[in-house]
Structure formats: C-alpha cells, structure tokens
C-alpha positions in Angstrom: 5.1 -13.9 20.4 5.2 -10.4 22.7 6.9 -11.4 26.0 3.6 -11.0 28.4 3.2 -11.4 31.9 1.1 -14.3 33.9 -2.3 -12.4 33.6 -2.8 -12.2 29.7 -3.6 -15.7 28.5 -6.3 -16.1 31.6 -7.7 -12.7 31.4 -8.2 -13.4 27.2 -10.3 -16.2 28.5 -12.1 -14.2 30.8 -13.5 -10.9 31.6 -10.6 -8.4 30.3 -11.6 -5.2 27.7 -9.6 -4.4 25.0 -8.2 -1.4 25.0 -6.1 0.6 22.3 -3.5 3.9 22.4 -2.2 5.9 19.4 0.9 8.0 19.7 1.6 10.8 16.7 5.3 10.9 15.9 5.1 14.9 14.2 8.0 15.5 11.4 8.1 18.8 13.6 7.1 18.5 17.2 6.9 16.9 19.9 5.0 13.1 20.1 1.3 13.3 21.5 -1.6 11.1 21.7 -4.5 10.6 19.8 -7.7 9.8 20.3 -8.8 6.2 18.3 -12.5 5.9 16.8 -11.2 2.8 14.6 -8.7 1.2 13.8 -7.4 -2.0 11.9 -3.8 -3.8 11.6 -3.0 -6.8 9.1 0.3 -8.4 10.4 1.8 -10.9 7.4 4.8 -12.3 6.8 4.3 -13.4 3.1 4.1 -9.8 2.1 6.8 -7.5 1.3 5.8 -5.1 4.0 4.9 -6.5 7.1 2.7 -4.4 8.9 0.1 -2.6 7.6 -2.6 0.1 9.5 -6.0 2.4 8.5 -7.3 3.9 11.6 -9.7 6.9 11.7 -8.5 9.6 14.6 -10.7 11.9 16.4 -11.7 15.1 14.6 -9.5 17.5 17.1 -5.8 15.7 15.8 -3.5 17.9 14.7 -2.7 18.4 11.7 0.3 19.2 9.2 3.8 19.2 10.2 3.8 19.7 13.9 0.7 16.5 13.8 -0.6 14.3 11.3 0.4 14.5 7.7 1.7 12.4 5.0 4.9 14.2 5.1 6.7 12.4 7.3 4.2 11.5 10.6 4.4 8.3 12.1 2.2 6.3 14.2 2.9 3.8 16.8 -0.5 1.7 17.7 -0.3 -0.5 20.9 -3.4 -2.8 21.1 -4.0 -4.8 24.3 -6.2 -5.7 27.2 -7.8 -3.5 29.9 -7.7 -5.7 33.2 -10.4 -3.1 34.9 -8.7 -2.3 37.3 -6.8 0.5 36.5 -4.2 -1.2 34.8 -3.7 -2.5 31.4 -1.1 -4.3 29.2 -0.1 -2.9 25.7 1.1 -4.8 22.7 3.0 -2.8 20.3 1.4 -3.4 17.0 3.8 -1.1 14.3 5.8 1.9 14.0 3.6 3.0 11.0 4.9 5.7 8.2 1.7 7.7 7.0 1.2 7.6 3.4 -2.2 8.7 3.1 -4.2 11.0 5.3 -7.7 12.3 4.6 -10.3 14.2 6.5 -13.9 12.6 6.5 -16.2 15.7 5.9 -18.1 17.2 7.2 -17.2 16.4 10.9 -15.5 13.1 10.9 -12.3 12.0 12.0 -8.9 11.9 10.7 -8.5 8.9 8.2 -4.3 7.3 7.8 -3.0 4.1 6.0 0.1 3.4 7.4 3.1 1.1 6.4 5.8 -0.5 8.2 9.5 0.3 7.8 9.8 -1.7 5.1 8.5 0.3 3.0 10.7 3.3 4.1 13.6 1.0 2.8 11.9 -0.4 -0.7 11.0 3.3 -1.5 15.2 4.0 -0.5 16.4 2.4 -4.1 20.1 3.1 -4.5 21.1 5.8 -7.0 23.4 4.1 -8.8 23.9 0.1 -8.4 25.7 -1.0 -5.3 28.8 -3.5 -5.1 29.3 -5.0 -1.8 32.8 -5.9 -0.6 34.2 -8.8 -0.9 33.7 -11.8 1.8 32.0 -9.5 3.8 29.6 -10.9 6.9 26.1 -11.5 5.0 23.8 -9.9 8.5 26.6 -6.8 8.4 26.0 -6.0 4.7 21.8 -6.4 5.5 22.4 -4.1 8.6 24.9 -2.0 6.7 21.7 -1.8 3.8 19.2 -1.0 6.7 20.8 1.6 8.2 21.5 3.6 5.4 17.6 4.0 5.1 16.7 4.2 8.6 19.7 5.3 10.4 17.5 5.6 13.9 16.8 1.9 13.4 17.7 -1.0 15.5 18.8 -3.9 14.1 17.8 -7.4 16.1 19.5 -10.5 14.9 18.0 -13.3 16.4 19.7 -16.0 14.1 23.0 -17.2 14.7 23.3 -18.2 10.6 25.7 -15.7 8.6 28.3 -16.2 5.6 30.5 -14.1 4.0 29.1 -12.4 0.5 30.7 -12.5 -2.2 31.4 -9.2 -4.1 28.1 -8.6 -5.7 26.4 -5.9 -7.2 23.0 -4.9 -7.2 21.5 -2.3 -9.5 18.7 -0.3 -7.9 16.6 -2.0 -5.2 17.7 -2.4 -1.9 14.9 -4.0 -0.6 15.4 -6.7 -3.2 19.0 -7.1 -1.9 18.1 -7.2 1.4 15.2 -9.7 1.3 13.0 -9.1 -1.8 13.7 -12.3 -4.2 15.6 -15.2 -4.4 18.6 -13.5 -5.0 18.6 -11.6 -1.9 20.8 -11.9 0.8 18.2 -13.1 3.3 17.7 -16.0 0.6 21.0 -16.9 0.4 21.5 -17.2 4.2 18.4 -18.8 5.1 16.7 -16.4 7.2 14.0 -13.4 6.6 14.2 -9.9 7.4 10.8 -8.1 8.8 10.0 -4.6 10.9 8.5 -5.7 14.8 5.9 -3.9 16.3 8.9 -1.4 17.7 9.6 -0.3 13.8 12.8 -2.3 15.0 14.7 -4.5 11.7 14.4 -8.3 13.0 16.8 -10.8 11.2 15.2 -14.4 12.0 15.3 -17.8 11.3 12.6 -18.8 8.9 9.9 -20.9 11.4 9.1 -24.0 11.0 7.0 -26.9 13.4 9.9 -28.0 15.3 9.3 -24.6 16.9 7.5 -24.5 20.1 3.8 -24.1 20.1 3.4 -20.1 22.0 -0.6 -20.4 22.4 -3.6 -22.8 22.6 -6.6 -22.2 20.2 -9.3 -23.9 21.7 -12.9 -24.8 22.2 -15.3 -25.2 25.3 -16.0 -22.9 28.3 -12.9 -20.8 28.3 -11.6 -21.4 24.9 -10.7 -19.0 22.1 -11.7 -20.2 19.2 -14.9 -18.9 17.5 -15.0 -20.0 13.8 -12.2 -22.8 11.3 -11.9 -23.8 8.2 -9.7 -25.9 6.6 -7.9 -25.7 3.2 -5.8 -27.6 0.6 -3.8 -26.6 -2.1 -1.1 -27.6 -3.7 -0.1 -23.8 -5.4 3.5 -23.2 -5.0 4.2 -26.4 -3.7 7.5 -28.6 -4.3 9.4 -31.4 -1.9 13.1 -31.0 -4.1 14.8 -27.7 -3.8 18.0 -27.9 -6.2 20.4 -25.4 -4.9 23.1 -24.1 -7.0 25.6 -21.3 -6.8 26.4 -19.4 -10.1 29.9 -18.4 -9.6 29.2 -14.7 -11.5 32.4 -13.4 -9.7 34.2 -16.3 -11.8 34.8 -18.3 -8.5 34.6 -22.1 -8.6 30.5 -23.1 -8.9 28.9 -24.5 -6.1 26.4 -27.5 -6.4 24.2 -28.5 -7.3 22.9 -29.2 -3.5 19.3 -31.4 -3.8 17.2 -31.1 -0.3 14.5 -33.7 -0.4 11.5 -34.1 1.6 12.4 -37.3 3.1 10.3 -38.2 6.2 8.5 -41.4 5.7 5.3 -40.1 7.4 5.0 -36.8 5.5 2.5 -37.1 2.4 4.3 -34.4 0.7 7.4 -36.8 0.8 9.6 -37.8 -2.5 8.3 -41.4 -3.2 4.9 -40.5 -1.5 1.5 -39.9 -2.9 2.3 -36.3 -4.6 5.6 -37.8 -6.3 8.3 -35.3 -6.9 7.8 -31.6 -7.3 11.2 -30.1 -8.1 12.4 -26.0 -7.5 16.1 -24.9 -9.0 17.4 -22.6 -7.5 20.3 -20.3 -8.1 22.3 -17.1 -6.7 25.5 -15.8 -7.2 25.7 -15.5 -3.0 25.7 -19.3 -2.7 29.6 -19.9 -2.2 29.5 -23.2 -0.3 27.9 -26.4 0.0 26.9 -25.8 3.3 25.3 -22.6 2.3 23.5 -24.2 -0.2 21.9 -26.8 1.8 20.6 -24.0 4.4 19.0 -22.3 1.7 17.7 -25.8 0.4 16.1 -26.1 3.6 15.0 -23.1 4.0 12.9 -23.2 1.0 11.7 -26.6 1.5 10.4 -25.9 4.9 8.3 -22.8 3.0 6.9 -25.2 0.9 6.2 -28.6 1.9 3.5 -27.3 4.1 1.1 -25.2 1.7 -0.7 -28.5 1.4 -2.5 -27.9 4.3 -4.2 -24.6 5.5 -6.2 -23.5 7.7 -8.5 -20.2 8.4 -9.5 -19.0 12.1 -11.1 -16.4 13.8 -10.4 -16.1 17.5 -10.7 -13.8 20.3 -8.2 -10.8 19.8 -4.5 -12.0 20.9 -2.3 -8.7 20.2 0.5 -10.8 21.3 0.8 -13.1 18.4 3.3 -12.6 15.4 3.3 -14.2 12.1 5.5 -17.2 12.3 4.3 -17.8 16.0 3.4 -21.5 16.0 0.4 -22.4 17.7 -2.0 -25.9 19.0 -5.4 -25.5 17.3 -7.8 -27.9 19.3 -10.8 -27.8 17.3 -13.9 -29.6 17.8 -13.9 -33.3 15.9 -10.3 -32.7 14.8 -7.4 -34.2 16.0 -5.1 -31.8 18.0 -2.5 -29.8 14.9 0.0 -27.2 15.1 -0.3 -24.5 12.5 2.4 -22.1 11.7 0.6 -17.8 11.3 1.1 -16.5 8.4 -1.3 -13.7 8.8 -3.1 -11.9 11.5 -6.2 -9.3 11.2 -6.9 -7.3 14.3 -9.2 -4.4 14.4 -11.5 -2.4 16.8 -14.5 -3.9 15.3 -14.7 -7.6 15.9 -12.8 -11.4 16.2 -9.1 -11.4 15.3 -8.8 -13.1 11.4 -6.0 -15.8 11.1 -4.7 -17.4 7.9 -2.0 -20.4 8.9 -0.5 -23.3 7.4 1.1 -27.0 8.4 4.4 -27.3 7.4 7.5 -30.3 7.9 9.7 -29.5 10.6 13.6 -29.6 8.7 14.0 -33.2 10.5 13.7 -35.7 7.7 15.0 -33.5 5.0 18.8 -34.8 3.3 
C-alpha cells in the first residue's frame, strides 16, 4: 500500500471527494497538465503488464510532439481524495506510455490507452540472443536487463533473496528473461518484477497471508464495503511443486526439491480432501537446493490459494496495490484475509476488486 498520512482511512469513511490530476510527459516539450473528463486504471499483478489506463482529456490538449501523441507521450495519473479544504492527497496510479490516441469527433475530448513500463521492456526484444555471465548476482542481471530498456528508470529491490545465474542464454525476449515464464529469472529466485505507480521497476517478494493485513473492508455505518461475492475453483491449482534444476551448462543437476502443502488445517493439504495435485518444474537457473526450495515455495504459495476467491466492490482506495493483503469483514461471514490480485478504479463509480485466500509458506516442507 501507498505510504498515506493519518487523514486518509477516516476521511474514505467520511465526507472526502475524489479528486484526480493528469500530467502530459511531451516526447518534445516541456510536462503540462491536462484536464480529465474520464478516466479508468486496472492495477493486476497476474498480467504481464501491470498497469493499464483509457482516459478521455479535454478537447483543448495538445497535440503531436510537443503534447499528446502515440509517439512517445507519457502520462502520469494520480488519483486521490479532496479533503475540502483546500488541500488534497494524491496517489500515483502509473507512469503510462501512450499507445493509442484518438480524437472523439466532432467536439469531444482526447481519447489514450496507456501501458505501464512493462510494456516499454516486452516491446525492447534483444536483437540477437543474450548470454549472461557466469555466476553473476540474479537482481543485477534483472536490473542490468531493465535498464538497458529504460535507462531513466529506477530500480527498487525490496527483497533481500538473490543467487548467482548461471551462464544462460536467452534468444529474443527480455521480458521473458526478466519475469515472463518459468524460466525467468524472477522464477528462479522467488520473487516478481512489476512497474509502481512512479513507472519505477519494483523487485518483490511474492505475497502471501503471513503478510500483514494494510486495510479493513467493512460493513456498517462507516464501512467500505458495498457489494461480495465469493468464488471456488480449483483451475490452476496444485499442493506439490517438484523443483528441479536442468544443468544445461553441464553442471552437476540439482534436485529434485518436493514442497508440499503440509499444514494440517489447510483443505488444500497433501493427505486432505483434494488429495495430491502435483507441478514439475524445471530451469536451467536452479543451481542449488536451497534455490530450488524458494522457488518451490514460491509457486506453492501462488497456488494453494486459487481455491478460494472472492469479488468486491468498495469505496475508491487509490492507495491499494495488488498483492496488498487486506481483512474483509463481511456481513454473516466470518472475518478472512484476502490477498488483491486486481483493482479497477475509474471516475465513474465503486472501485472493482478481484482477490484470493492463499497458505501463508508456514506449513510447507
């Protein structure tokens, strides 16, 4: 979640207007403002890119190189509250490359779909394929990969898991070396790799339920919550991760590692009610054992969860990120914690929340 000061939850709860500011960053010019008639931003940490944005700006924009165009015009889109008086409190919501901009004729506004700096990356494929060096630091050679893309980027690492890389090769996407499959190096080291609502690169530890709950979802007088539903399925769910290193630089094979879902209160456990659900899985940047049981986990706390789903609307909380955990206290349910997967906010309404329940690693061997 945003860091936010002492007035945000209570005025969410209260009387506080939302309020909304778009700044044009020109491929030739200086950065201005624009005037917002709509705008919507879909925050999800299942998809490839992040951070998505439409928004519809005032007729009067600028246009072309020196304003908006979809040769190389961002758009940074803070979303927030309005405390009336005279002050607000702005959540940045993406640094957003414009891909597609359109005029709505006869006097309408300026129409853009925007993408996150993910995409600048997956669209950066290497020329020709790409051998790292050997035993090199696995976040240096996904910084390294970053920055050749987005050299004005900045680079937060807030995971303290790393390993050296074997020497590898990859042939033409970098995105997929970075954190696109399950031979990426994000993979590999247990962590995922996503653009913040700065357009900075964020290397982070995958959440799970043992992280602490950042806001309430509730009920009653002053509560948040306006409509749930709950979900099951068991799509793309497994409890045994088998975790093997293939040894394509001829080095000695690692594994196989087996990660279980062991607590004896989970239903998804081995032995429990859905029996045994097995994923192999296998990359050539697996060199230890250790390794191999972080990625393991990693995996398992992905999936053990997808059992369980549920689907929320809420008054607008621009603070939020996917993989915030939060309490949902909902009417004739007991009290759960629900990890975000994705957030809808717009100009138009409630914000849109899909979430899931997952194991916390403890239990797991």
């Amino acid at each position: 979640m945003w860091p936010v000061s002492e007035r945000w939850d209570p005025s969410l709860r209260g009387t506080a207007r939302p309020a909304a500011r778009a700044t044009v960053y020109p491929p030739a010019g200086d950065p201005f403002a624009a005037r917002l008639l709509s705008w919507s931003v879909t925050a999800d940490r299942t998809a490839q890119i992040r951070r998505t944005c439409q928004a519809v700006l005032a007729p009067d924009t600028p246009r072309g190189l020196a304003g908006v165009t979809a040769q190389g015009s961002y758009l940074q889109l803070d979303v927030g509250l309005d405390y009336g008086d005279g002050t607000a409190e702005l959540i940045p919501q993406g640094y957003f490359r414009l891909d597609e901009v359109s005029t709505q004729l006869p006097t309408g506004g300026v129409q853009v779909q925007g993408y996150g700096r993910e995409k600048v990356v997956q669209d950066d494929a290497f020329e020709r394929p790409r051998t790292s060096a050997a035993n090199s630091s696995g976040l240096d050679v996904i910084e390294s990969l970053l920055l050749e893309s987005v050299p004005d980027a900045v680079v937060v690492r807030r995971t303290t898991r790393d390993a050296a890389v074997p020497r590898t090769t990859w042939e033409t996407d970098r995105w997929k070396a970075i954190d696109g499959d399950d031979a990426s190096i994000a993979r590999a080291l247990g962590v995922e790799v996503w653009a913040d609502g700065r357009g900075r690169f964020v290397i982070s530890d995958v959440p799970t339920l043992s992280d602490p709950p950042v806001w309430t979802v509730d009920t009653g007088p002053r509560g948040v919550l306006v409509t749930a539903a709950a979900s099951a399925s068991t799509a793309g769910f497994y409890n045994v991760v088998v975790v093997s290193g293939d040894a394509s630089d001829g080095s000695v094979p690692v594994g196989p590692v087996i990660v279980r879902d062991l607590l004896p209160t989970s239903p998804t456990r081995v032995g429990g009610p859905m029996g045994r659900r097995v994923r192999h899985y296998s990359s050539p940047l697996i060199r230890t054992a250790g390794q191999a049981d972080t990625a393991g986990r990693t995996m398992l706390a992905n999936s053990v969860g997808l059992t369980e789903g549920l689907s929320f609307t809420a008054v607008p909380n621009s603070a939020l990120e996917p993989g915030d955990v939060t309490l949902v206290l909902a009417e004739d349910q007991p009290p759960a914690l629900h990890i975000l997967d994705r957030i809808g906010l717009s100009s138009s309404g409630a914000m849109s929340c899909e979430t899931r329940s997952t194991r916390a690693d403890d239990g797991s061997s």
